[in-house]
C-alpha positions in Angstrom: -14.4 -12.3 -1.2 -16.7 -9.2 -2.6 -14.2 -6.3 -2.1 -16.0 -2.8 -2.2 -14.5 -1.4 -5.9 -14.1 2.4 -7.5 -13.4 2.1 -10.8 -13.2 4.7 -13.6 -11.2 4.7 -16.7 -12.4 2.7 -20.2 -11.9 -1.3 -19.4 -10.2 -1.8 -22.8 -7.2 0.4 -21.0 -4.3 -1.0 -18.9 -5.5 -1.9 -15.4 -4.4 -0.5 -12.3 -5.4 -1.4 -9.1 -4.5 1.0 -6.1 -4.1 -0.2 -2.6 -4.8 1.9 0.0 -2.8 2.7 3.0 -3.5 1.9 6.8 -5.4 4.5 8.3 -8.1 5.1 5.2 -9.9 3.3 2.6 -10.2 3.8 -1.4 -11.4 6.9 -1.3 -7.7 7.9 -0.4 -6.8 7.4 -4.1 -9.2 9.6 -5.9 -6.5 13.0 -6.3 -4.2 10.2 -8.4 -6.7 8.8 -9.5 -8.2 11.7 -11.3 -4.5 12.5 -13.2 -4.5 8.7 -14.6 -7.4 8.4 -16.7 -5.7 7.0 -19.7 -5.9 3.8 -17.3 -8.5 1.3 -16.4 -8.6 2.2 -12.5 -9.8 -0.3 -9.5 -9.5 1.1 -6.0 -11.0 -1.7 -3.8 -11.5 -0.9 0.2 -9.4 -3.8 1.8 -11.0 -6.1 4.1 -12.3 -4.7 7.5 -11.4 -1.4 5.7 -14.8 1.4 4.2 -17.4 -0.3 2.5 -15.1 -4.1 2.9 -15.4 -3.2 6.6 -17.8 -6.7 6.6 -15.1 -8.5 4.4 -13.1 -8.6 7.7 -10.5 -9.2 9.7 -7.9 -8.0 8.0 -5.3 -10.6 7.5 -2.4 -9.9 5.0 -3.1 -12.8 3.1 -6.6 -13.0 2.7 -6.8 -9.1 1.8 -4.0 -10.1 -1.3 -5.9 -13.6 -2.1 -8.9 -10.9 -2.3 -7.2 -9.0 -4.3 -6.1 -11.8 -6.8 -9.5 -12.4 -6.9 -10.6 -9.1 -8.2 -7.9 -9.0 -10.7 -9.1 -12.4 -12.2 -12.9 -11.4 -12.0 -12.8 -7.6 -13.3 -9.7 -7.3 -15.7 -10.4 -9.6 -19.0 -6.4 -9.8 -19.6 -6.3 -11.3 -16.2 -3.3 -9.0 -15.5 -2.6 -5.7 -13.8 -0.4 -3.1 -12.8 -0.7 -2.8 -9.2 0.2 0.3 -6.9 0.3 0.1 -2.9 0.5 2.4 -0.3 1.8 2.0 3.3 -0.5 -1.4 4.5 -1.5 -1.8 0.7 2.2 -2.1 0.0 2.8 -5.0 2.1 -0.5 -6.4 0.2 1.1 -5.6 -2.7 3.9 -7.7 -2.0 2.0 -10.4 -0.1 -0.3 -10.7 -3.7 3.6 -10.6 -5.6 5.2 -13.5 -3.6 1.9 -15.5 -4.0 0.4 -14.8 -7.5 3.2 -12.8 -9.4 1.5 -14.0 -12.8 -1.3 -11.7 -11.9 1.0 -8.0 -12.0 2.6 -6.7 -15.1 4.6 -3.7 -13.4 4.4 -2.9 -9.8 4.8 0.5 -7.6 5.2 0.0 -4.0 6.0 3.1 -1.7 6.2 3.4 1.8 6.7 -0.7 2.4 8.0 -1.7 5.8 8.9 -4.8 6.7 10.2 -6.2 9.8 13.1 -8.1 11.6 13.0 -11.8 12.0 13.5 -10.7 15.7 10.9 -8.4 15.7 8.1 -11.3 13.9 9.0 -13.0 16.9 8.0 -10.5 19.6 5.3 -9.9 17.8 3.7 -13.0 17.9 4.0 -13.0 21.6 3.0 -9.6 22.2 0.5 -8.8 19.0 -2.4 -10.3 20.6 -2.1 -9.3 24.0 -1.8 -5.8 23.1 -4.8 -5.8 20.5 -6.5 -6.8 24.1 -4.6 -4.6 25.8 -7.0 -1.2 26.9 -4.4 1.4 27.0 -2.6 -0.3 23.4 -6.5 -0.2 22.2 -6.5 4.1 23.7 -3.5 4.7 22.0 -4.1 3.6 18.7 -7.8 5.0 18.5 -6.2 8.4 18.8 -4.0 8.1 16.5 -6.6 6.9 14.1 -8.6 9.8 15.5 -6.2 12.6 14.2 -6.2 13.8 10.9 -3.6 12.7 9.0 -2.2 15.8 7.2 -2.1 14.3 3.6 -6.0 13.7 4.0 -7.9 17.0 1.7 -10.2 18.8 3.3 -12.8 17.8 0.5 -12.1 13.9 2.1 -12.4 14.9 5.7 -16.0 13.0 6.0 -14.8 9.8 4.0 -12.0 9.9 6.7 -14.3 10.5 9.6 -16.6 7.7 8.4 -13.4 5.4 8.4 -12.8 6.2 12.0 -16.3 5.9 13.3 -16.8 2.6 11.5 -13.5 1.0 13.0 -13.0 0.3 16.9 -9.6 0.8 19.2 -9.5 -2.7 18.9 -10.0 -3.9 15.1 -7.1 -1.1 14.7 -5.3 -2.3 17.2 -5.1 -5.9 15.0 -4.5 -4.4 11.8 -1.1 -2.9 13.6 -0.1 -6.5 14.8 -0.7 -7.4 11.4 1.2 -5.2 9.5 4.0 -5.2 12.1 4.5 -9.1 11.9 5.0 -8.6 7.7 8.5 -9.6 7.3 11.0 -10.6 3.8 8.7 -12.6 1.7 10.3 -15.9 0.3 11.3 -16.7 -3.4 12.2 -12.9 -4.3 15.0 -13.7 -6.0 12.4 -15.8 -8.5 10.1 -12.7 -9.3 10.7 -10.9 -12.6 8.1 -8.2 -12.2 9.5 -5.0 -12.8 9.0 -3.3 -9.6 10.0 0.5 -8.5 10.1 1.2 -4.5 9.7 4.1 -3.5 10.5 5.7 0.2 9.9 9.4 1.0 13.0 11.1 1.9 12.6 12.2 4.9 11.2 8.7 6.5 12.2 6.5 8.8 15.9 4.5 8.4 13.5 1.3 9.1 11.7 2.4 5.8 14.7 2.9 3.8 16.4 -0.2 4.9 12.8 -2.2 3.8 12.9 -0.7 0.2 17.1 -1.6 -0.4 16.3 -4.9 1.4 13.2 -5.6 -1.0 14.4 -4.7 -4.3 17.9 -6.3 -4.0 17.0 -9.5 -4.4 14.9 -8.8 -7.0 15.7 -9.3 -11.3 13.6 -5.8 -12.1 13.3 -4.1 -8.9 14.8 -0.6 -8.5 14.9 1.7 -5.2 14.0 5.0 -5.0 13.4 8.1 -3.1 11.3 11.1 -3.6 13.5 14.3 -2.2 12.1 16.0 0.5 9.1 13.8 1.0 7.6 12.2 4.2 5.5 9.3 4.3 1.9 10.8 3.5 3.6 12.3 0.2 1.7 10.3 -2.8 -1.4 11.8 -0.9 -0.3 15.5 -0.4 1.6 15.5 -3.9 -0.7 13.3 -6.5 0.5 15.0 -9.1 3.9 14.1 -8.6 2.8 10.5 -7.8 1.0 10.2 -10.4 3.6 11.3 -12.6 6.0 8.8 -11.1 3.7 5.8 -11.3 2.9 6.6 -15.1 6.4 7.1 -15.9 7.2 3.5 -14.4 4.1 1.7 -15.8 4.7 3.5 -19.2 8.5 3.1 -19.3 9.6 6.8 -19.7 11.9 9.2 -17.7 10.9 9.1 -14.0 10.2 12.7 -12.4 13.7 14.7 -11.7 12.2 14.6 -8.3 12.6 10.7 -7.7 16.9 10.0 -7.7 19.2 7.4 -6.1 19.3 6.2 -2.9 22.5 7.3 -2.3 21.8 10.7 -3.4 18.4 11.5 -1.0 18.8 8.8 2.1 19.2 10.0 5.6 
């Protein structure tokens, strides 16, 4: 698959590539971006997502087998840091649990995951409410309001998402990323991995980020004080901080603790 690729930094440099969240494409990136230029960057667009809106549907695994693909075809180490946002989080791990040999160091933040229970309702209700006119309403205004991490300088990248994308195709991306549930084989993965959750987000997201890096040999939780959901997008400095002080191995920002210390 031919994902839709920013790149900037010199290709000799470490690799990251940046996964974007649900309700934007690559573009989203470009504040951290900018403060991380001692790195060779790759923002792909995800399938059915910007200029990979063709690439689509969006299915989690085909958007981290696409990603796989990228790493193998534009990085000559054939290896990667990878960051992920929101969706591009559950890619993240999706890519993780099926081609771990592909990531040096990992950053997830914001990664939900759901109940076994709640798969389960899912796959009786997700397609009937992707068909569902109302369901299809309610999501196409939400994806119609500005999200308030998006700059003003990016509101036309953002309005191009939203004219480009239907009720519906939304509408299945939800499904999708509401069905994403415990990958397998965790305990096997050795790739140092930091997950972060905003402190002020949902108990659903905290519980995901304690429930993802337990299992895990060189996973560590942890929460940004004070931050809701959107924060590596209104705070890129601080994000960027945080990832390069993970990828790097130095002191994360005073501003990322515990668990304990920050959760709700």
């Amino acid at each position: 698959m031919d994902l839709f690729v920013r790149e900037s930094g010199l290709a000799a440099s470490p690799a990251i590539v940046f996964l974007h969240g649900g309700r934007m494409s690559g573009w989203s990136w470009q504040p951290v971006v900018e403060r991380m230029q001692q790195y060779f960057c790759l923002v792909p667009d995800l399938p059915q997502f910007g200029k990979s809106f063709q690439q689509g549907p969006f299915e989690m695994g085909r958007a981290a087998d696409a990603v796989a693909e990228l790493i193998r075809s534009r990085v000559g180490t054939g290896r990667a840091h990878v960051v992920g946002f929101s969706l591009g989080a559950q890619v993240g791990m999706q890519l993780l649990a099926s081609d771990s040999k592909l990531v040096d160091r990992a950053v997830m933040c914001g990664t939900v995951i759901n109940t076994q229970s709640g798969v389960e309702l899912m796959r009786y209700l997700g397609v009937p409410l992707a068909r569902n006119a109302w369901f299809r309403r309610a999501v196409r205004r939400r994806w119609n309001a500005r999200p308030v991490g998006v700059p003003a300088a990016s509101l036309d990248d953002y309005r191009d998402d939203v004219n480009l994308i239907t009720g519906a195709q939304f509408a299945h991306i939800v499904a999708a990323s509401a069905r994403f549930t415990l990958p397998d084989r965790l305990d096997k993965l050795d790739t140092p991995t930091l997950f972060l959750t905003g402190g002020t987000e949902s108990r659903l997201a905290h519980r995901s980020a304690a429930a993802l890096a337990q299992p895990m040999a060189n996973a560590i939780d942890r929460v940004a004080s004070g931050m809701g959901h959107d924060w590596p997008l209104r705070y890129p400095g601080l994000f960027s901080r945080t990832v390069d002080g993970w990828l790097s191995g130095a002191a994360l920002p005073l501003e990322i603790g515990s668990p304990n210390a920050n959760r709700r």
